[in-house]
LOFITI-857593 format. One line per 2 residues: number of its first residue (from 0); their letters; for each residue x, y, z of N, C-alpha, C, CB. Coordinates in steps of 0.05 Angstrom, whole numbers. Each point is the difference from the previous one (the first is absolute). Glycine has a CB too. Example, Ala and Ser with C-alpha at 12.3 -4.5 7.8 and 13.67 -1.06 7.14 Angstrom:
0	as	264 -114 156 -18 24 0 18 24 0 -38 -23 25 ~ 31 44 -39 16 24 1 -15 22 14 24 -13 -43
END
This chain:
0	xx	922 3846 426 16 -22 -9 25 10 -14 -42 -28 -5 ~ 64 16 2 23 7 -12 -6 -17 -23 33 12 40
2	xx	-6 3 -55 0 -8 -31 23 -29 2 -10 60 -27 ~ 27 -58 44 14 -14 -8 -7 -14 31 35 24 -43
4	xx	-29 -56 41 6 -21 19 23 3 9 -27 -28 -18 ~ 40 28 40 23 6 10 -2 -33 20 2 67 -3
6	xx	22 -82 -11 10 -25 15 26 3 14 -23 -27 -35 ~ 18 14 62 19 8 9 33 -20 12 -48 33 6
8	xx	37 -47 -27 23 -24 -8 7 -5 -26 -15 -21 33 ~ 41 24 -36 3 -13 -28 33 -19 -1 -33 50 -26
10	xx	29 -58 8 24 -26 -6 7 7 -32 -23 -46 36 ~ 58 48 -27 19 14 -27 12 -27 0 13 58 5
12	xx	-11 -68 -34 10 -16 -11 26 0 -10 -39 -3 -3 ~ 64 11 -2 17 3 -8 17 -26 -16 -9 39 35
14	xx	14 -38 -61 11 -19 -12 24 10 -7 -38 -19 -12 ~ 62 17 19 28 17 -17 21 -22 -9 0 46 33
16	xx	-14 -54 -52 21 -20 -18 25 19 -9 -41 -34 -23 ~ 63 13 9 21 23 -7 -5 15 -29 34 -29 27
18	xx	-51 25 -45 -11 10 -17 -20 19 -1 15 -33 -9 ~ -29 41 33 -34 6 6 -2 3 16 -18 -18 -18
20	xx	7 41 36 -12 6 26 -29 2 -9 40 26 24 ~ -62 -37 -9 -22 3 -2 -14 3 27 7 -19 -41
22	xx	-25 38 48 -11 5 30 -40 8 -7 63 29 23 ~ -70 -53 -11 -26 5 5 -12 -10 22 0 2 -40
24	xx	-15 31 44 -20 10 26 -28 -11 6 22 41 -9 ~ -31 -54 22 -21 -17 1 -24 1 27 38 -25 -30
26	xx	-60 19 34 -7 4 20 -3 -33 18 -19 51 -23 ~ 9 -47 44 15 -32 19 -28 -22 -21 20 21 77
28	xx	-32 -5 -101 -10 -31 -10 11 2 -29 -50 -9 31 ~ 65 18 -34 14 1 -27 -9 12 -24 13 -36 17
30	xx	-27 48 -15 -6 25 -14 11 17 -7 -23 -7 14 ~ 42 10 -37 26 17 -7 -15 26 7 31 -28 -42
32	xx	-16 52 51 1 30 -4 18 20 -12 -19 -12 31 ~ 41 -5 -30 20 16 -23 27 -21 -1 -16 59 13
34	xx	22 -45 -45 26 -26 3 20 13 -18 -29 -50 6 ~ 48 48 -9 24 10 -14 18 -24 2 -4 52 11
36	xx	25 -36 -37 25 -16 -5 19 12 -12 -23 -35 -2 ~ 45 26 3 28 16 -13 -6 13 -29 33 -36 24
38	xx	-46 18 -38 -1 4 -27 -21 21 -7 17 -47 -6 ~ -44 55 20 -12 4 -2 2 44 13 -13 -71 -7
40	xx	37 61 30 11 26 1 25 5 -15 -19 0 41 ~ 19 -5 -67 21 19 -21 25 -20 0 -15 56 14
42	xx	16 -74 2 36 -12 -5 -1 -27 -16 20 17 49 ~ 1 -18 -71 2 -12 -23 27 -30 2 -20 58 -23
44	xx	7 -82 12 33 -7 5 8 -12 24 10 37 -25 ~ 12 -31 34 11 -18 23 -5 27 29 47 -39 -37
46	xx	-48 59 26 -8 24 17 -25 -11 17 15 38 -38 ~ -40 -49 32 -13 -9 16 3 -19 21 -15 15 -32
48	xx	41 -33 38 0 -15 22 25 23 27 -12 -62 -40 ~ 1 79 27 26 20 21 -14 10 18 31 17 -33
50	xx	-18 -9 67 -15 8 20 -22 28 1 42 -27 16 ~ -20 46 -43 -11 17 1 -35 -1 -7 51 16 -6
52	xx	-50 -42 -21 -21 4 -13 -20 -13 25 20 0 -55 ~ -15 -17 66 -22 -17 22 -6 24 25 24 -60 -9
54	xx	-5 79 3 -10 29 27 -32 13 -19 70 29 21 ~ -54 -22 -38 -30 16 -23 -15 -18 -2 19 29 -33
56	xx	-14 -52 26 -32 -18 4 -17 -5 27 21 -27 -36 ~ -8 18 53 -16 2 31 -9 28 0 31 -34 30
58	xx	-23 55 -34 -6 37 -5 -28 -5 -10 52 27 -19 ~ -50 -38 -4 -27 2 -11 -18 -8 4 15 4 -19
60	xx	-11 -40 26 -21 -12 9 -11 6 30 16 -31 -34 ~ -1 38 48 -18 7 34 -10 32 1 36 -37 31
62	xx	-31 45 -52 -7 34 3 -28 -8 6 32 33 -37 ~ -51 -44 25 -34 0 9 0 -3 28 -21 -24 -41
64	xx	42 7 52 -6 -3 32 4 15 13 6 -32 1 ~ 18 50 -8 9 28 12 -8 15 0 24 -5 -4
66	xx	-37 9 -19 -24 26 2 -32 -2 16 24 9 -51 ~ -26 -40 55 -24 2 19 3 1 27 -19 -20 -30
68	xx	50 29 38 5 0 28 12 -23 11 -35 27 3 ~ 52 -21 18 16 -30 20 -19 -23 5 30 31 31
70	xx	-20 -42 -47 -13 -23 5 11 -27 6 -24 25 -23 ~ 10 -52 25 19 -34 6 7 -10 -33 -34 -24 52
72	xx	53 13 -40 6 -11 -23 19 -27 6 -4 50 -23 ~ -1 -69 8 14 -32 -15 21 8 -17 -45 -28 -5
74	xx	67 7 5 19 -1 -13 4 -24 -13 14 30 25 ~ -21 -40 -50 15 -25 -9 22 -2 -27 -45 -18 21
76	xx	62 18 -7 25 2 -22 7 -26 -18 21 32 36 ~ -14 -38 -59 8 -10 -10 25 -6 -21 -38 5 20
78	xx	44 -20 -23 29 -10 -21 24 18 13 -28 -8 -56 ~ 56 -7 49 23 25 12 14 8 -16 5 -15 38
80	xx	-21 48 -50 18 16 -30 8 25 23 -35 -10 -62 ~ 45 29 49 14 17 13 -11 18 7 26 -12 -17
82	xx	-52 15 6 -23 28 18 -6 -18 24 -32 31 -45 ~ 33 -50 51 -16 -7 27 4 15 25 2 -41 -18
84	xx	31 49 22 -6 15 23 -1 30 -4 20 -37 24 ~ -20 46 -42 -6 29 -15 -39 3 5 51 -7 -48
86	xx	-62 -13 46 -33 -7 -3 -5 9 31 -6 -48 -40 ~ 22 22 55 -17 -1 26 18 34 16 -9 -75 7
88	xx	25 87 -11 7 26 4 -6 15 1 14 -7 -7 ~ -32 16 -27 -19 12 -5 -26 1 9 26 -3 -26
90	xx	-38 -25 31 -25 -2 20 5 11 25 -13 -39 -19 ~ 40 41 29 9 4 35 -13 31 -2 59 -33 13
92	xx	-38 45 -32 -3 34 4 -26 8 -11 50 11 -6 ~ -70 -24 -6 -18 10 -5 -23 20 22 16 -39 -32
94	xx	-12 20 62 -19 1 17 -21 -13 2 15 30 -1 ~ -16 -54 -15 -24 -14 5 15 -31 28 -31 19 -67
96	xx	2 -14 78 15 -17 19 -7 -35 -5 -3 46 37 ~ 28 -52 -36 0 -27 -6 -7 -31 17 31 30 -23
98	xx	-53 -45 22 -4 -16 18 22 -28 2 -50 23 -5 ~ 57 -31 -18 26 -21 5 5 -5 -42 -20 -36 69
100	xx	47 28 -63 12 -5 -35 5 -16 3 16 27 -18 ~ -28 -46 -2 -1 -38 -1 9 8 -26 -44 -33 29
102	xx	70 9 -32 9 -11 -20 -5 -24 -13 23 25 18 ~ -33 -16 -43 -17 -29 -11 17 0 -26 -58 2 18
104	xx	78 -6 -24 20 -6 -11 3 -32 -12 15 40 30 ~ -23 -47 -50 -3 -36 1 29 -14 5 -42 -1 -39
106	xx	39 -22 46 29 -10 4 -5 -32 -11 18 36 48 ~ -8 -48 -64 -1 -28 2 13 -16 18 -6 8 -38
108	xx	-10 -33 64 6 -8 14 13 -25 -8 -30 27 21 ~ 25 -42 -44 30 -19 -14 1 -4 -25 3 -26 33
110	xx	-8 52 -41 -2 3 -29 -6 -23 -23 29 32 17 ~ -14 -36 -46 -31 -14 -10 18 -31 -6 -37 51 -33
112	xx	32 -62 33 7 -25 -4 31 -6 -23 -58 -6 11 ~ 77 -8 -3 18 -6 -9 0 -13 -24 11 5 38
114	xx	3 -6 -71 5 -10 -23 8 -30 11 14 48 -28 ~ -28 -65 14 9 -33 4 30 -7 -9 -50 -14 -10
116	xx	63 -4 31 29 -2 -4 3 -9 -32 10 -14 55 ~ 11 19 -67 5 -11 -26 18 -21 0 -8 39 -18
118	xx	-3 -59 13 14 -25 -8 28 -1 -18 -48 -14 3 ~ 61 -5 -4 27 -4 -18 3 -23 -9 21 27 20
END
């Protein structure tokens, strides 16, 4: 028997607001396996919504997948800050092979209701 379970799907979450990159690694029933974020790799401040910092965080969080070998992988990206395409870049050159990147990005379809006219 092996020590470790080796899944051979997983789904990366990527959130890169302009304040915050956050990236968590999951398996297809949502069972986190690793997760990182800007802040959490050393950058302080406005430094964390920068491409560089959302490269070192995807670095960190998919290393578990990389080290268990080529494997499938999910993409769901979210919010539009400035690591986003620094994120999905970094997933490219990693070598893990990617099965499709859905953008789940919320959008309001007629946003929230209008202030009542004011009388005179």
């Amino acid at each position: 028997m092996a020590d470790s379970i080796v899944i051979p799907k997983r789904v990366i979450h990527a959130q890169a607001s302009f304040n915050n990159t956050i990236v968590t690694v999951t398996d297809v029933w949502g069972q986190v396996i690793s997760w990182s974020s800007a802040g959490t790799c050393g950058f302080n401040g406005t430094r964390r919504g920068t491409p560089f910092a959302a490269q070192t965080t995807v670095g960190n969080a998919i290393r578990v997948v990389v080290d268990q070998g080529r494997q499938r992988a999910e993409v769901m990206i979210k919010c539009p800050g400035l690591g986003r395409n620094a994120t999905l870049r970094t997933i490219r050159r990693s070598g893990i092979l990617l099965s499709f990147i859905r953008d789940v990005t919320l959008m309001p379809h007629n946003g929230c209701r209008p202030h009542k006219k004011r009388c005179m």
